[in-house]
C-alpha angles and dihedrals in degrees: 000000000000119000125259089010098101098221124133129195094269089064098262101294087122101054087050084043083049098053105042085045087056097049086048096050089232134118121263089240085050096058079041090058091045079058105055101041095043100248092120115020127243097262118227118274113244115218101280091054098248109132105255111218122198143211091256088054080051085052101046098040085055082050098053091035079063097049103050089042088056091050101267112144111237083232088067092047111105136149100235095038123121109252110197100043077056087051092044078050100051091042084056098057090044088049093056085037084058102039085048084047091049092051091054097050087050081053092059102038088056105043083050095055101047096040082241119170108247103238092058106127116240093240094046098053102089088033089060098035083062089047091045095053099057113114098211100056122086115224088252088069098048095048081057083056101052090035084063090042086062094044089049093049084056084052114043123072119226101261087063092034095057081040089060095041092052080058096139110229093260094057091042091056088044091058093047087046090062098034080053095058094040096048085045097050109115129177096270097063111114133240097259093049093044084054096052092055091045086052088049092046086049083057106048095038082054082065104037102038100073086055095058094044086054095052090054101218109201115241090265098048091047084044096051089052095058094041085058092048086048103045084043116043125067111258088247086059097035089056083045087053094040086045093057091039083056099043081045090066111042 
């Protein structure tokens, strides 16, 4: 190359590339790219062959550059195109990326302040602060509790799921009354007391089985779930458990 003439190898085109990249604030590659895709149209070739680039590529290319600063994908930019029903459209999206950001902050704040495992799911933490504040229940109980709560949330789908998390407080603490009987049954309680709770399981599988039929586990995720309740509960609590399915069904 001779000095001072500002030509390269490839005829020029990169020293008027280089100096319309560097206008724009943008990389040689990247007007290159613009190029190739047709966001920015291959300029006319003066005499001598070198691209000539003009105030209205300028123009575009720090167009483009704004676009794609505020969000907008390269693939949406197009000259005709309406920009501000794209930019209605992109607000939009950061508004919903907002709003799912938000939610999980909500999520943490609240697992922090309540010194919640983090794989508790969302339907099941009131649920599981009732059953953990019972007294009467040991922490390995209430560990069985949350470990089915995260089974649960794999199975149901999120219709069920938003039903169980609407449960009005009564009818949490009513579900916490009656995992609470069932998690502090023993071998020395006696029939009548083992058919009260079986009553109370009837009761509270009534409410919970049409959302996990309309969930429609498959065999091996239904499976999964009953082999967890055997390998966890006590054989006096798993009888209880197998004693209200069966009255369930009949």
């Amino acid at each position: 190359m001779a000095p001072g003439t500002g030509t390269s190898a490839d005829g020029g085109d990169d020293v008027r590339s280089r100096d319309l990249a560097r206008l724009a604030g943008v990389s040689v590659r990247t007007l290159r790219h613009y190029h190739q895709i047709g966001v920015l149209p291959e300029p006319p070739r003066s005499a001598n062959g070198y691209r000539s680039y003009a105030a209205s590529d300028l123009i575009r290319v720090l167009r483009v550059r704004r676009l794609t600063d505020l969000g907008m994908p390269l693939s949406r930019i197009d000259p005709l195109m309406d920009i501000d029903a794209e930019l209605a459209l992109l607000d939009d999206d950061y508004a919903r990326q907002i709003e799912h950001l938000r939610r999980r902050r909500e999520a943490i704040r609240a697992l922090r302040q309540r010194d919640t495992p983090v794989d508790t799911p969302a339907f099941a933490r009131e649920y599981l602060a009732v059953v953990g504040g019972r007294r009467e229940l040991p922490t390995p109980s209430v560990e069985i509790e949350r470990d089915a709560a995260l089974l649960l949330e794999s199975i149901l789908d999120p219709a069920s799921i938003s039903r169980l998390t609407a449960l009005r407080q009564d009818e949490i603490e009513r579900l916490a009354d009656v995992s609470a009987a069932l998690l502090d049954l023993d071998e020395d309680a006696s029939r009548e007391h083992l058919d009260t709770v079986v009553d109370a399981l009837v009761s509270v599988l009534r409410q919970v089985t049409p959302l996990l039929l309309a969930s429609r586990p498959t065999p091996d995720v239904a499976r999964s779930f009953d082999v967890y309740v055997d390998d966890q509960l006590p054989p006096v609590q798993r009888e209880t458990v197998r004693r209200a399915v069966r009255r369930l069904r009949d």
